[in-house]
TORPA-839284 format. One line per field, with one value per residue: residue number from 0; y, z, x of N, C-alpha, C in turn. Coordinates in nm, 2 decimals. Atoms other than C-alpha are relative to their C-alpha. Layout:
REM TORPA-839284
n (NUM;...)
n.py (Y;...)
n.pz (Z;...)
n.px (X;...)
ca.py (Y;...)
ca.pz (Z;...)
ca.px (X;...)
c.py (Y;...)
c.pz (Z;...)
c.px (X;...)
END
This chain:
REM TORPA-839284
n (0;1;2;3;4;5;6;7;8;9;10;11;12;13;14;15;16;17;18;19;20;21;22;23;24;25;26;27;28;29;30;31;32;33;34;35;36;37;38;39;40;41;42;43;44;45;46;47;48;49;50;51;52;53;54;55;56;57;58;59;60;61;62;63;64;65;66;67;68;69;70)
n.py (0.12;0.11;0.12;0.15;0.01;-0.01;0.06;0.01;-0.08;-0.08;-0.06;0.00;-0.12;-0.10;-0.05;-0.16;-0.12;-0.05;-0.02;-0.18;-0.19;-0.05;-0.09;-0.14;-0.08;-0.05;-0.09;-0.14;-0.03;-0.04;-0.10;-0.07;-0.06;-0.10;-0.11;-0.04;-0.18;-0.07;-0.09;-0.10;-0.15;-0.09;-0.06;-0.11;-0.08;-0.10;-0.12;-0.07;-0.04;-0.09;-0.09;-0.07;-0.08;-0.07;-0.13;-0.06;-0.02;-0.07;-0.11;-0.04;-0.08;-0.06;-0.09;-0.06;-0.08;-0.09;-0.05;-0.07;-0.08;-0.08;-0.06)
n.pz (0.08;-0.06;-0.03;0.06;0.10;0.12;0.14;0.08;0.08;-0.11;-0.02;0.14;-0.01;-0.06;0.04;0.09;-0.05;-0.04;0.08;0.08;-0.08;0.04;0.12;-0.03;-0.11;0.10;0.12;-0.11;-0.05;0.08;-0.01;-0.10;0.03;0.17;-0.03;-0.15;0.02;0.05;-0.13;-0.08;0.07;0.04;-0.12;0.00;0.10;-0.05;-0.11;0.07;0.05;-0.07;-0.05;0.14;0.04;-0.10;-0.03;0.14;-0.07;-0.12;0.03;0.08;-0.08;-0.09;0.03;-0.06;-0.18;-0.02;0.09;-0.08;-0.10;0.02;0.14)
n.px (-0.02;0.03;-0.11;0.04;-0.10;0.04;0.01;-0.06;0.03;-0.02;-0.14;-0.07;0.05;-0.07;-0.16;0.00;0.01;-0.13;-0.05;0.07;-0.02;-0.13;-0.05;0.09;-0.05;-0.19;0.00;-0.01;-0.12;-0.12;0.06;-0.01;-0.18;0.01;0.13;-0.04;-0.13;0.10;0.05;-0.09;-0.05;0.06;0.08;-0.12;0.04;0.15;-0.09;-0.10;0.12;0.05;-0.07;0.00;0.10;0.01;-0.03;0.04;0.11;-0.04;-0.05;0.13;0.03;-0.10;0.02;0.16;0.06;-0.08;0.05;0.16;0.02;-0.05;0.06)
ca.py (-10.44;-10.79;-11.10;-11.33;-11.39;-11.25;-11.36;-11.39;-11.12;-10.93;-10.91;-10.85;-10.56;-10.40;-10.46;-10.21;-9.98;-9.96;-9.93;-9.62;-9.42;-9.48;-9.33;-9.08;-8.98;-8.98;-8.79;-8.51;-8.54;-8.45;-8.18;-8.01;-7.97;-7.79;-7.58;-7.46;-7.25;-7.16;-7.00;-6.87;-6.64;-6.56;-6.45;-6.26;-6.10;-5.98;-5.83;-5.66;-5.57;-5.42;-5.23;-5.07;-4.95;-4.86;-4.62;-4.49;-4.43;-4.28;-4.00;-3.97;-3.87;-3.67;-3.47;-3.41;-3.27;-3.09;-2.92;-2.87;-2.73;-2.44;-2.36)
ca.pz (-3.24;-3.18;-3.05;-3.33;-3.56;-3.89;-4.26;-4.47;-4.69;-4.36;-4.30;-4.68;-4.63;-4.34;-4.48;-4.80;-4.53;-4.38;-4.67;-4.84;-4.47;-4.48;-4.83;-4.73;-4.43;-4.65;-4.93;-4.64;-4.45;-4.81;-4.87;-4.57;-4.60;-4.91;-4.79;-4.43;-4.60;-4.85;-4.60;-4.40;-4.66;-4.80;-4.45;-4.41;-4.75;-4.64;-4.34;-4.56;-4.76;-4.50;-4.35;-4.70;-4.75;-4.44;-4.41;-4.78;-4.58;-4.29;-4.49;-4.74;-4.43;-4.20;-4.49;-4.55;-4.17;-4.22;-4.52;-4.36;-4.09;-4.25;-4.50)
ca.px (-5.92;-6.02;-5.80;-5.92;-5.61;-5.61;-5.67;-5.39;-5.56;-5.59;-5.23;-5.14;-5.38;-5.21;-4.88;-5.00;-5.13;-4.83;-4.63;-4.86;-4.80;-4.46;-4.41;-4.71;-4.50;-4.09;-4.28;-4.37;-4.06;-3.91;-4.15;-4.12;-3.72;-3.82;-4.11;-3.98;-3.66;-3.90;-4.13;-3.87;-3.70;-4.01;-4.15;-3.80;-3.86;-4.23;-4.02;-3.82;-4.06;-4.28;-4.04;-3.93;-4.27;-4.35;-4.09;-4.13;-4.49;-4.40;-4.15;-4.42;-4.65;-4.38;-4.36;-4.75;-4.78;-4.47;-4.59;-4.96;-4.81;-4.61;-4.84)
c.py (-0.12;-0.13;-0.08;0.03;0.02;-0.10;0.05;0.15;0.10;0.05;0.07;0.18;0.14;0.02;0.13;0.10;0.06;0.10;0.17;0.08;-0.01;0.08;0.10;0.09;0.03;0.11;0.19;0.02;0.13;0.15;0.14;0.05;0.07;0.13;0.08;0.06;0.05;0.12;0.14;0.09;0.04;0.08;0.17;0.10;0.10;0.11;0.08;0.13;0.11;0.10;0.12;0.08;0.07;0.13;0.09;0.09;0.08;0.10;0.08;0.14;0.10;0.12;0.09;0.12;0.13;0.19;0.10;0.08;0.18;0.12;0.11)
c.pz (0.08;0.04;-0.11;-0.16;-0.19;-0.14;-0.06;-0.07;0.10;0.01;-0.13;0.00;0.09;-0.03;-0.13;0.08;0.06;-0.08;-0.09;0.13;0.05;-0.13;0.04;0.11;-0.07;-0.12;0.11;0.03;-0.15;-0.04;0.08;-0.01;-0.07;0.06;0.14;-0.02;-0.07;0.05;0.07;-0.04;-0.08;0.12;0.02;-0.13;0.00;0.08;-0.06;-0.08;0.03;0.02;-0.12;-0.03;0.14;-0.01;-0.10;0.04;0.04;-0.03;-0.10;0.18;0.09;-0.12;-0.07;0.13;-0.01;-0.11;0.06;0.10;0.00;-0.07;0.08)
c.px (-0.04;0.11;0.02;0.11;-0.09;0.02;0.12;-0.03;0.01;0.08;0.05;-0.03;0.08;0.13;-0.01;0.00;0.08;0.10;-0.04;-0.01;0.10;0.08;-0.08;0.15;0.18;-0.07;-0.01;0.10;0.06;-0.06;0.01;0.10;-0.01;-0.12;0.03;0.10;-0.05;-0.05;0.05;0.08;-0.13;-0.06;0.13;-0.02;-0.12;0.07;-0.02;-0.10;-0.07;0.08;0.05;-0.14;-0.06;0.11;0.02;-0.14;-0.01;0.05;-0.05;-0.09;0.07;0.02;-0.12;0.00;0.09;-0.05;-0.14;0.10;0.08;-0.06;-0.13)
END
């Protein structure tokens, strides 16, 4: 930036810019609250999820091998 005092219109300008990335930045804030438990029980849900089919998987194949191996 330069030393040489601004224009009226200048300042007017930086006061909007200010103004639109402080609502930019409260609309995120508000967002975020909302999207970050979101996330976090859907992440926990994947878990869950996983684990559930995985070991639906796993007793699926354990009894394959067991099968192969009697037969």
């Amino acid at each position: 930036m330069t030393d040489e005092p601004r224009s009226k219109e200048g300042v007017g300008e930086l006061a909007v810019r200010v103004r639109v990335a402080r609502r930019v930045t409260e609309i995120a804030r508000r967002e975020a609250a909302v999207a970050f438990p979101a996330a976090k029980r859907a992440a926990g849900h994947a878990a869950r999820a996983f684990i559930r089919k995985f070991s639906e998987e796993y007793a699926k194949e354990n009894r394959r091998r067991r099968k192969r191996g009697r037969a």
